[in-house]
LUMSETI-278132 format. One record per residue (C-alpha): residue in one letter; residue number from 1; z, y, x. Coordinates in pm, 1 decimal. Layout:
A,NUM,Z,Y,X
...
//
This chain:
X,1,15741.8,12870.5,3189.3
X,2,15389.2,12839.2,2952.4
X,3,15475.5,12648.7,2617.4
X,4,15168.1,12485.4,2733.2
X,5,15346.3,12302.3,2985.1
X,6,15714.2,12227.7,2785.6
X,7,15564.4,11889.6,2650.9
X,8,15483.4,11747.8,2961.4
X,9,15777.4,11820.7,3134.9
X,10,16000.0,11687.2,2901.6
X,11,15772.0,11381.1,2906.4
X,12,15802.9,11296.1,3245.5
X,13,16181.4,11376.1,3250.9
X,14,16272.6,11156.6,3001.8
X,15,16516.9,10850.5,3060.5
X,16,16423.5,10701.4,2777.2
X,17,16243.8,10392.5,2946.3
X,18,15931.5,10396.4,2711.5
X,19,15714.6,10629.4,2942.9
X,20,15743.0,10407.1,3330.0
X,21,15562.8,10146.2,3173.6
X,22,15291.4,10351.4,3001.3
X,23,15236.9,10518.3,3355.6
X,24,15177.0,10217.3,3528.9
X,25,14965.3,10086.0,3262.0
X,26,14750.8,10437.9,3315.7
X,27,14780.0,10434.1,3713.5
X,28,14597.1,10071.1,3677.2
X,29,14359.9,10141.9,3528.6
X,30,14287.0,10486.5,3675.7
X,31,14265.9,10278.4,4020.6
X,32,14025.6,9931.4,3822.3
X,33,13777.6,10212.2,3686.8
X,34,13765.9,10340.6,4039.5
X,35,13764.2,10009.9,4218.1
X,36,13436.5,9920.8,3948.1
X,37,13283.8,10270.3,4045.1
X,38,13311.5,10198.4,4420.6
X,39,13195.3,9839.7,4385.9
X,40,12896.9,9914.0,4147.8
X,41,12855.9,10246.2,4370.2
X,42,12781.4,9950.6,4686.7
X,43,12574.9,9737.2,4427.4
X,44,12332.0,10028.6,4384.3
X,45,12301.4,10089.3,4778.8
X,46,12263.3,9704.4,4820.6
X,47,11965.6,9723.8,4505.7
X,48,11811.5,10019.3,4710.0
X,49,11788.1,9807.9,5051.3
X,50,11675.4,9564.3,4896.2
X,51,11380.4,9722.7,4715.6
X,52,11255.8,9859.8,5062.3
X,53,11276.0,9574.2,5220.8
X,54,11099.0,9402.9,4924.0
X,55,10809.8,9668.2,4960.1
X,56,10814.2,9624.5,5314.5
X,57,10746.6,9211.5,5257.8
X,58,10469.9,9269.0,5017.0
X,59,10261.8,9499.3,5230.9
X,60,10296.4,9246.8,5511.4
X,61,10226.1,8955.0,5246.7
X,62,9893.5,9065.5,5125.8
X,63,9768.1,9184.4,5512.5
X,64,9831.6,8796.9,5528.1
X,65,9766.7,8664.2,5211.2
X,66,9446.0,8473.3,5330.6
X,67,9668.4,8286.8,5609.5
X,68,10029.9,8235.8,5517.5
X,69,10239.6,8113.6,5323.8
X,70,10340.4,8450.3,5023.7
X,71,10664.1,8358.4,4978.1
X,72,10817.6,8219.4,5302.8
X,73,10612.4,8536.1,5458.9
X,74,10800.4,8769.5,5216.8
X,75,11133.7,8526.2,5274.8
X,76,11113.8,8655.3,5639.9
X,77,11020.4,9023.0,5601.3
X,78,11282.8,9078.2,5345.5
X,79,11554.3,8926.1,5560.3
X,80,11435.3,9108.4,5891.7
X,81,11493.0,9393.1,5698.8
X,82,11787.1,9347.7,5526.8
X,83,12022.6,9156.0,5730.6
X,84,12318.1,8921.7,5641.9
X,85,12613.3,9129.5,5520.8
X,86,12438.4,9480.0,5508.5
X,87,12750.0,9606.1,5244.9
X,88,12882.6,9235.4,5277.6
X,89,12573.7,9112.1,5076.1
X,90,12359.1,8849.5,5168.8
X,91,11965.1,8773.7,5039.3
X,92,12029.4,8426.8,4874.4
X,93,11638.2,8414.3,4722.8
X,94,11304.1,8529.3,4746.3
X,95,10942.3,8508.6,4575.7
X,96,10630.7,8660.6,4639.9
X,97,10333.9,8465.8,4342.0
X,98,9966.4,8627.7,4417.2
X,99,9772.9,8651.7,4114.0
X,100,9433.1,8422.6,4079.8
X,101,9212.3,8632.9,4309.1
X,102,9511.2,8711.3,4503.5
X,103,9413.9,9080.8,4435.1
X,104,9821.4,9155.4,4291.6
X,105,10143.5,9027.4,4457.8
X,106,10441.2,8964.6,4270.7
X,107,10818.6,8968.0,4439.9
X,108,11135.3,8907.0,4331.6
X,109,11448.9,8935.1,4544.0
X,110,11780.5,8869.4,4453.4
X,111,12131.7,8890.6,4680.9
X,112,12513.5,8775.4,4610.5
X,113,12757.8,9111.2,4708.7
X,114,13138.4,9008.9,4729.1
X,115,13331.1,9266.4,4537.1
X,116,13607.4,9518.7,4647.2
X,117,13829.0,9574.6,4388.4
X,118,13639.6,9369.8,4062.6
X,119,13809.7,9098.8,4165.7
X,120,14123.4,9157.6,4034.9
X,121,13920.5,9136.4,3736.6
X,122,13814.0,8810.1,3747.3
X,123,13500.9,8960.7,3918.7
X,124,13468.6,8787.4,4301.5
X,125,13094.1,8859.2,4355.8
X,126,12740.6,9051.9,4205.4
X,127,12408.4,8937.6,4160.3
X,128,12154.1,9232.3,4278.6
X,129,11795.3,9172.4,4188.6
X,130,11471.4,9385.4,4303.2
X,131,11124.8,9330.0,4165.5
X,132,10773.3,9497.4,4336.5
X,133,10436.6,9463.3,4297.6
X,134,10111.3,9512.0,4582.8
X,135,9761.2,9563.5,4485.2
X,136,9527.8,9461.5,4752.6
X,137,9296.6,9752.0,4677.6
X,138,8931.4,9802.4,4827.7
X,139,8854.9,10128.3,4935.0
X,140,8510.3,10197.5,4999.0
X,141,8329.1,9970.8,5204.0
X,142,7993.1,9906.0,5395.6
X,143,8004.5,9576.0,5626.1
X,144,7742.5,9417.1,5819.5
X,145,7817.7,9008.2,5953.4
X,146,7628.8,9013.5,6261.1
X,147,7616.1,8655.3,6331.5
X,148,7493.8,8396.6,6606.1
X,149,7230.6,8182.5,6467.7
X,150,7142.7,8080.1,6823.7
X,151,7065.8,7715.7,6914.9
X,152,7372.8,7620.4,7016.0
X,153,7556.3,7663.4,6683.0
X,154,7289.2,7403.3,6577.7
X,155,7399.9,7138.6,6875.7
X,156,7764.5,7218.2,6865.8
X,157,7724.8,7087.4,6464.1
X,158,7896.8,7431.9,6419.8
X,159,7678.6,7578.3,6136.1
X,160,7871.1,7467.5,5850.0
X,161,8166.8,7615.8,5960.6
X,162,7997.2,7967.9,6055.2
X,163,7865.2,7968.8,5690.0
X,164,8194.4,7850.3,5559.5
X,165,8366.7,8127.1,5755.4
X,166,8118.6,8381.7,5618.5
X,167,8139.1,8293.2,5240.1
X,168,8550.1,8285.5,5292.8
X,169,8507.3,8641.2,5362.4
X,170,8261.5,8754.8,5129.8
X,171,8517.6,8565.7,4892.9
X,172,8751.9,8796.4,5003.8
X,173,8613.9,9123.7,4962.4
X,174,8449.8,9063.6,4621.2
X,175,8761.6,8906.1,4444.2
X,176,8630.6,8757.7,4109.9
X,177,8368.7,9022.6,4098.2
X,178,8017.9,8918.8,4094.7
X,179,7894.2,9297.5,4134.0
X,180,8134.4,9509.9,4322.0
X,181,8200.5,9918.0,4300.7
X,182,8207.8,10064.6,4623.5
X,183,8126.1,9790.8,4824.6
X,184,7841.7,9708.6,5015.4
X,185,7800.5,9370.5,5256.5
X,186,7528.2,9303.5,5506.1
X,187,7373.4,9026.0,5664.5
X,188,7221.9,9010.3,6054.4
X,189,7148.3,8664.7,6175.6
X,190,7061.9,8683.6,6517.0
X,191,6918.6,8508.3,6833.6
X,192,6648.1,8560.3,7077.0
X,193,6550.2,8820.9,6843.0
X,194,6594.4,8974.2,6425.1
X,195,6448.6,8874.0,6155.0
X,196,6340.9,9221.9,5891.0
X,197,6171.3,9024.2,5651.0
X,198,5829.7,9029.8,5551.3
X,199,5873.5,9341.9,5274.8
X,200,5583.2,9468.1,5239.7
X,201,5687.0,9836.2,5212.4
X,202,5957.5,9796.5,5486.9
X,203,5730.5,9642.8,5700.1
X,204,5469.5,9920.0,5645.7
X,205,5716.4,10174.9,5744.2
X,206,5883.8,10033.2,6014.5
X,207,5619.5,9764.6,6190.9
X,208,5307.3,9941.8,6426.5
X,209,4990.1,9963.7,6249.0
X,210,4819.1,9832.1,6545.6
X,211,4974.1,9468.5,6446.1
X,212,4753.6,9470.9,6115.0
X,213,4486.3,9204.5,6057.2
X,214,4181.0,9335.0,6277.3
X,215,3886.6,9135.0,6439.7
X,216,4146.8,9112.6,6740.8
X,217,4426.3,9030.0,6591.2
X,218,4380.3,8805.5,6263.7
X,219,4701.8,8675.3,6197.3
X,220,4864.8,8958.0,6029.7
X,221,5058.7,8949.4,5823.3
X,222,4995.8,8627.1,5653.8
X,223,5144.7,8457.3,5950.0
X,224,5380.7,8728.2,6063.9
X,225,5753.5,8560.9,5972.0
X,226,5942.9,8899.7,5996.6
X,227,6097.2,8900.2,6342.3
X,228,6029.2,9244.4,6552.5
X,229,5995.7,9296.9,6948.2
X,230,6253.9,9499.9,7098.1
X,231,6174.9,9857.2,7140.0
X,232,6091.2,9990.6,7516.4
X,233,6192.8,10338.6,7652.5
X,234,6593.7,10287.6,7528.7
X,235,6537.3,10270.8,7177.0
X,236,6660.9,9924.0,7190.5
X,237,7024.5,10064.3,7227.6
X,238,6989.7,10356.6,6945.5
X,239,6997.6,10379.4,6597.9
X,240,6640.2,10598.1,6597.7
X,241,6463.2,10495.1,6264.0
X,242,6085.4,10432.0,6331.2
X,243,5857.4,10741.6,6279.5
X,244,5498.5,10677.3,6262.4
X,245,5400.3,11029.6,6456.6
X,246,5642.6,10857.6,6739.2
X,247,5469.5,10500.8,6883.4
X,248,5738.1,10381.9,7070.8
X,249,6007.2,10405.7,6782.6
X,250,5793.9,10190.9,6539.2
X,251,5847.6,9779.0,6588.0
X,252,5583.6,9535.1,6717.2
X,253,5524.5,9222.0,6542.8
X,254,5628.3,8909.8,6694.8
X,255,5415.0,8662.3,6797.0
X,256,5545.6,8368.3,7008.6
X,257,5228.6,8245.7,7192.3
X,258,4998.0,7997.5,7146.9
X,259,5058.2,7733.6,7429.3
X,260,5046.0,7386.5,7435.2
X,261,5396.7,7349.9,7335.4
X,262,5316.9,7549.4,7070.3
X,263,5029.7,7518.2,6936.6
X,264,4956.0,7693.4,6588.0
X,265,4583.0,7839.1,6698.1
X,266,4278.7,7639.0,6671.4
X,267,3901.0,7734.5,6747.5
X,268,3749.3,7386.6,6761.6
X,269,3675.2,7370.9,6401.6
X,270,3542.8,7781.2,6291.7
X,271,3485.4,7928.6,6584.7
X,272,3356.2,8249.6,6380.5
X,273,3713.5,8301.7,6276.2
X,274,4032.3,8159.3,6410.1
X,275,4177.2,7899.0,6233.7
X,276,4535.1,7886.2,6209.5
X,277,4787.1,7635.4,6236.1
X,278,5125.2,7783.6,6078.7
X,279,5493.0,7554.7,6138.3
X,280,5736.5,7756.5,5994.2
X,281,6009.5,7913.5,6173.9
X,282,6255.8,7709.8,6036.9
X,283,6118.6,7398.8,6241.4
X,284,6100.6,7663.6,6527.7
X,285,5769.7,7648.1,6600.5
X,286,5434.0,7854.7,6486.9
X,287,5408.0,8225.8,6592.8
X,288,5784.8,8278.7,6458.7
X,289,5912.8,8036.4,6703.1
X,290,6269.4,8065.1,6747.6
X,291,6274.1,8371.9,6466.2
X,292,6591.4,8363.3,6302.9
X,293,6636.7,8380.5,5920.2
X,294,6563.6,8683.5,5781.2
X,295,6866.7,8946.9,5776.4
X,296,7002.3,9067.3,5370.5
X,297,7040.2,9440.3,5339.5
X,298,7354.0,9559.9,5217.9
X,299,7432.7,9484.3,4868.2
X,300,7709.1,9498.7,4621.6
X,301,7603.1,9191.3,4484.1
X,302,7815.8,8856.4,4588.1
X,303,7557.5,8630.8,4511.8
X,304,7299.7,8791.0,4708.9
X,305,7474.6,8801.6,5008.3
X,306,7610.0,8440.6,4967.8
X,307,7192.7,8351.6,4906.1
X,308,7192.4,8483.7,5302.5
X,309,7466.0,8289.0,5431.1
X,310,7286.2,7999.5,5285.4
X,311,6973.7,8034.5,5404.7
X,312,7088.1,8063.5,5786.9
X,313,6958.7,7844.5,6031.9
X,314,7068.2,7788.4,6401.7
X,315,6755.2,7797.4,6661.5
X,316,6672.6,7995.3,6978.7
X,317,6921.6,8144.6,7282.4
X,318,7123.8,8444.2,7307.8
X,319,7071.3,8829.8,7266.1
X,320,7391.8,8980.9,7151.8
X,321,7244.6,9304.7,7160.5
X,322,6974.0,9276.4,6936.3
X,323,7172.8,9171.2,6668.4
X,324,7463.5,9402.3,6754.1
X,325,7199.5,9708.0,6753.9
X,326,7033.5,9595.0,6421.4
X,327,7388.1,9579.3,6271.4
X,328,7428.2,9937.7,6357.9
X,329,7115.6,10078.0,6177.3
X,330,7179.8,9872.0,5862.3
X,331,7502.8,10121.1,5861.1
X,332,7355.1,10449.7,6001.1
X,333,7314.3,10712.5,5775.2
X,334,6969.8,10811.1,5997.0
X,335,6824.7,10466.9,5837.7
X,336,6880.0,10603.7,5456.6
X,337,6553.2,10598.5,5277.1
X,338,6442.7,10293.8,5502.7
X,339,6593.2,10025.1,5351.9
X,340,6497.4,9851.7,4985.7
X,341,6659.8,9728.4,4693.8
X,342,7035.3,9818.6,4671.3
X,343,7049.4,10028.9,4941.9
X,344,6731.1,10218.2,4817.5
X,345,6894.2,10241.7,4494.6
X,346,7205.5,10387.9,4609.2
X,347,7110.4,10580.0,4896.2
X,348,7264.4,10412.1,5181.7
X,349,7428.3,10406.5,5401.3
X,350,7604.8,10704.0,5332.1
X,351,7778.5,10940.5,5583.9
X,352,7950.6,10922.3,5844.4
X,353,8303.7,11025.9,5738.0
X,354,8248.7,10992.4,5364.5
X,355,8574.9,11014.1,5176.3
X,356,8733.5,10712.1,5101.8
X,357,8455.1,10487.2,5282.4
X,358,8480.1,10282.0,5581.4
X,359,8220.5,10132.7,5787.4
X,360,8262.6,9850.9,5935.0
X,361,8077.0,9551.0,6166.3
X,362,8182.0,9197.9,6241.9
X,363,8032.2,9074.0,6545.1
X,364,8043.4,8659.1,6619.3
X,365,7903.3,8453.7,6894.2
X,366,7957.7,8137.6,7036.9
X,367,7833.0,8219.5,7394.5
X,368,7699.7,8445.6,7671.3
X,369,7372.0,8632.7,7643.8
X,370,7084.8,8422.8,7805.5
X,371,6694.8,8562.9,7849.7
X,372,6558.2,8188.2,7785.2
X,373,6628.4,7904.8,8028.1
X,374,6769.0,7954.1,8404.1
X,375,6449.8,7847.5,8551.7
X,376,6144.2,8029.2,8762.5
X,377,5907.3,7898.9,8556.8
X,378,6058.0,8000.2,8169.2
X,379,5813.7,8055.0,7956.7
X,380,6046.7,8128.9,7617.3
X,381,5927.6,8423.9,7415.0
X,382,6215.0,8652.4,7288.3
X,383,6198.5,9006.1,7171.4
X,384,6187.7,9107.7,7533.8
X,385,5870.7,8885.1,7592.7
X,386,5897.7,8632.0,7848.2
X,387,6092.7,8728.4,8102.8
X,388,5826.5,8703.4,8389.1
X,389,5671.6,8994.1,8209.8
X,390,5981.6,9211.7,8318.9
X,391,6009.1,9375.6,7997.9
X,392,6389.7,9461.1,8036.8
X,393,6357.7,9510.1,8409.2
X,394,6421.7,9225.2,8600.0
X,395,6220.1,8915.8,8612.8
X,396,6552.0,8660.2,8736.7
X,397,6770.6,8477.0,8479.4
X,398,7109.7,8633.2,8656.5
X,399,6990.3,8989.4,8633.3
X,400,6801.9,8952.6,8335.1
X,401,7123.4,8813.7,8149.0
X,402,7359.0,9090.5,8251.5
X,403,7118.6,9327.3,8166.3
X,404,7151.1,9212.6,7860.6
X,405,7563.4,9230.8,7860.3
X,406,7491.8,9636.5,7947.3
X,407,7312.9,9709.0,7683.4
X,408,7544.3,9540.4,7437.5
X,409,7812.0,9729.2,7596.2
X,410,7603.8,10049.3,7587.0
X,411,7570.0,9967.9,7222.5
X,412,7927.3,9888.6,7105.4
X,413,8010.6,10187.2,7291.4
X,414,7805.1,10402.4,7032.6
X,415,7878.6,10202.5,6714.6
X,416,8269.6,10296.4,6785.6
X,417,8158.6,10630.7,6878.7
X,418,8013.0,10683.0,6546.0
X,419,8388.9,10583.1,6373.1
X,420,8246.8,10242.2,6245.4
X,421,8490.3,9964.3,6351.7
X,422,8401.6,9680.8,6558.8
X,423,8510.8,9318.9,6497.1
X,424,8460.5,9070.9,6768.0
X,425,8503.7,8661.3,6744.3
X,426,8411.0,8463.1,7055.3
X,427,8358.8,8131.1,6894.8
X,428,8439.0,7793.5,7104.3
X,429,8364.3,7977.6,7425.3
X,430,8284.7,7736.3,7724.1
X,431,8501.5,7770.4,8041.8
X,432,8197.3,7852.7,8243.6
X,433,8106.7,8165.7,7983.1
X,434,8398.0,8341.5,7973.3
X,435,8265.4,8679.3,8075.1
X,436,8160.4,8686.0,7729.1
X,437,8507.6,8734.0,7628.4
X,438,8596.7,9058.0,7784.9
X,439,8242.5,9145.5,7663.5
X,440,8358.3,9102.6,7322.1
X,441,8729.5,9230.4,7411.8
X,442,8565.9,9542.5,7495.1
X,443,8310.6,9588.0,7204.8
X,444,8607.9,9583.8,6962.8
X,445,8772.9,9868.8,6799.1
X,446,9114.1,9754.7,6916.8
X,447,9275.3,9404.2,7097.1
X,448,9344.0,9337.2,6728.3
X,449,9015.9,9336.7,6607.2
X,450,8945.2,9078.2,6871.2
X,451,8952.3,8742.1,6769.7
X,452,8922.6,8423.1,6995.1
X,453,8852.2,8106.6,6772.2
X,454,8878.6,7780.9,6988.1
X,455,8766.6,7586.4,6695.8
X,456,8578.7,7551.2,6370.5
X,457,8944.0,7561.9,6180.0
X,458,9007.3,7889.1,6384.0
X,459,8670.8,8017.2,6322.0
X,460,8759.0,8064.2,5923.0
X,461,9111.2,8162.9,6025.4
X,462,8977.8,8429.7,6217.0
X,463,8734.0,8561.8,5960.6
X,464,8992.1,8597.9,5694.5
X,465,9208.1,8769.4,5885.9
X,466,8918.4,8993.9,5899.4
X,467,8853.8,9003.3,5507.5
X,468,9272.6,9090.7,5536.9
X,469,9220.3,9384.1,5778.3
X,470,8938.9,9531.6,5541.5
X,471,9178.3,9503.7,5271.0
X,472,9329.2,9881.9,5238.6
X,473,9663.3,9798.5,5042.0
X,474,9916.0,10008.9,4838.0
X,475,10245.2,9999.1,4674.8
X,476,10148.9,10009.9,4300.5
X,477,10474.6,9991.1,4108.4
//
């Protein structure tokens, strides 16, 4: 045998009582170190559960942040997750703190694992803690509000809450930034027609030249308040930009008449040159009767697009499509060069399919398209006209209305087509307009992009789970 070996064997032959005790001493140990290996071996599976379920319950916290409650949101996640006595541990606490523009979540999760073989130790159990952290990053975004300014909101007492909504979102996007990078939000108010402002360049390139001031036709544009006709031949459902070598894609100014409900012309006193009486549209009379506010280009400025919100004014019925149509061009990349100030300056809207931007439209009304009053003898001036004048092809209020629901199906149909997504909230809906929700079910991207707010508290509900959705979120650390 090796004289390596001799030792040893004499060692464990000996009788002389000195070695049993030693080996027993060595065998306990031997089996405590691998009892503690085993039972921090199941602490580090237990840590690596719970990290992923920790991630897991901050992703679905900030989707949420606007609308629950972080913590008891992440509390729920995190056990769903990681269930009661995955490796005989259980979650005894969690946290999830958003930061002051709720632009960073902060977790903590901590669970109580009963120990194998520690115990004989003295050690029964092991606290396992997991921290993460979510940034509610903005990718690139340009966002257009198309919003019912109709007459309705105004009688329902509803405007507040629409403006509320709006600025909760805005809120939202912007964080604590007064100028954002990479993000662009647009304003459409909307009702019997749209309001393009009086801009003096836009309205030279997009408006007909045949609405200047002439001998004929005196009151323009001093008492032009920005509101366009609808265009005929189709072009009411496209995003076309006007071309002055094409007439029909260029706008008409609108004029409500003068009639004797609305009188703003007066001849007695000059009969050489028409005299005009001008109400503004904001006390929906004068040639802009019923003329919504005037729509805000996108901008990456908060305050200008809160200046918007502010300013809007309910008056006049219902043309979804006009204001879903106009919301389209502010984003279409065939309307760059058309539009002023920010968008001028930074050449929007940009592609289709640029990297890292998404284009997106959120669509609210609070009831059916209507072309004026359901009578034979309406006389209401819209974008269309008057609806005797069969502008839109039919003459009745039944036809005439669900013409209009085409066309704003024809349109959603090519916003979505173009990859920008559709968001749809049917606001306080009547019983006796409920078509208007499938319209609006269909116009959307997807069922969860469709939104149906029963009341002024779900209204705002609804648009910050919007502002949530637009929120493209990652796993920082």
């Amino acid at each position: 045998m090796s004289h390596t070996f001799r030792p040893l064997r004499r060692f464990t032959q000996s009788d002389s009582g000195a070695t049993a005790p030693l080996l027993g001493l060595i065998g306990l140990v031997l089996i405590g170190c691998m009892g503690i290996a085993i039972d921090i071996g199941r602490s580090v599976i237990v840590r690596a559960r719970l990290y992923d379920a920790l991630d897991a319950a901050g992703l679905a916290v900030a989707n949420r942040i606007s609308t629950v409650t972080p913590t008891a949101e992440a509390t729920k996640f995190v056990k769903a997750n990681f269930v009661d006595n995955f490796a005989g541990a259980t979650v005894t606490a969690v946290t999830a703190t958003p930061n002051a523009d709720k632009s960073v979540v902060t977790l903590t999760a901590t669970a109580i694992m009963p120990t194998s073989f520690m115990r004989l130790f003295g050690q029964d159990f092991v606290t396992v803690g997991a921290t993460s952290e979510v940034t509610r990053k903005l990718t690139g975004l340009e966002v257009v509000m198309v919003l019912d300014n109709t007459g309705s909101m105004e009688q329902s007492g509803s405007m507040p809450a629409l403006k509320d909504a709006a600025n909760l979102l805005v809120d939202q996007l912007f964080g604590n930034q007064t100028t954002a990078r990479n993000l662009y939000v647009g304003l459409v108010p909307f009702s019997q027609a749209v309001n393009i402002g009086t801009n003096k360049t836009r309205a030279d390139a997009w408006v007909t030249a045949t609405s200047r001031e002439n001998s004929t036709n005196p009151y323009y544009p001093d008492y032009w308040t920005g509101c366009v006709e609808a265009r005929a031949g189709g072009l009411d459902q496209t995003d076309d930009p006007p071309q002055s070598r094409t007439a029909n894609s260029v706008f008409k100014a609108y004029y409500a008449p003068d009639t004797s409900g609305n009188n703003w012309i007066d001849t007695s006193s000059r009969p050489t040159k028409l005299n005009i009486y001008y109400t503004s549209w904001t006390l929906q009379s004068g040639p802009g009767r019923f003329c919504p506010t005037p729509m805000t280009s996108m901008t990456n400025v908060k305050q200008d697009i809160k200046t918007g919100i502010s300013a809007m004014k309910a008056q006049g019925s219902t043309m979804i499509n006009l204001g879903a149509v106009w919301g389209w061009r502010m984003l279409s990349p065939r309307w760059r060069g058309f539009w002023d100030g920010v968008m001028l300056t930074n050449s929007l809207p940009l592609d289709y399919g640029t990297k890292n931007m998404q284009k997106a439209v959120v669509l609210m009304t609070d009831g059916e398209n209507r072309f004026g009053a359901n009578t034979s003898s309406d006389t209401t001036y819209t974008a269309y006209g008057v609806r005797s004048q069969g502008r839109i092809g039919y003459t009745g209020f039944s036809t005439a209305s669900s013409e209009l629901n085409k066309r704003l199906t024809t349109v959603c149909g090519k916003i979505k087509a173009a990859g920008i997504l559709v968001y749809t909230v049917a606001f306080n809906i009547s019983p006796e307009e409920v078509g208007v929700k499938t319209l609006l079910q269909n116009c959307a991207s997807s069922t969860s992009y469709y939104f149906d707010a029963t009341d002024q508290a779900a209204l705002k509900a609804s648009f910050q789970k919007i502002g949530d959705s637009l929120s493209n979120l990652r796993v920082s650390k």
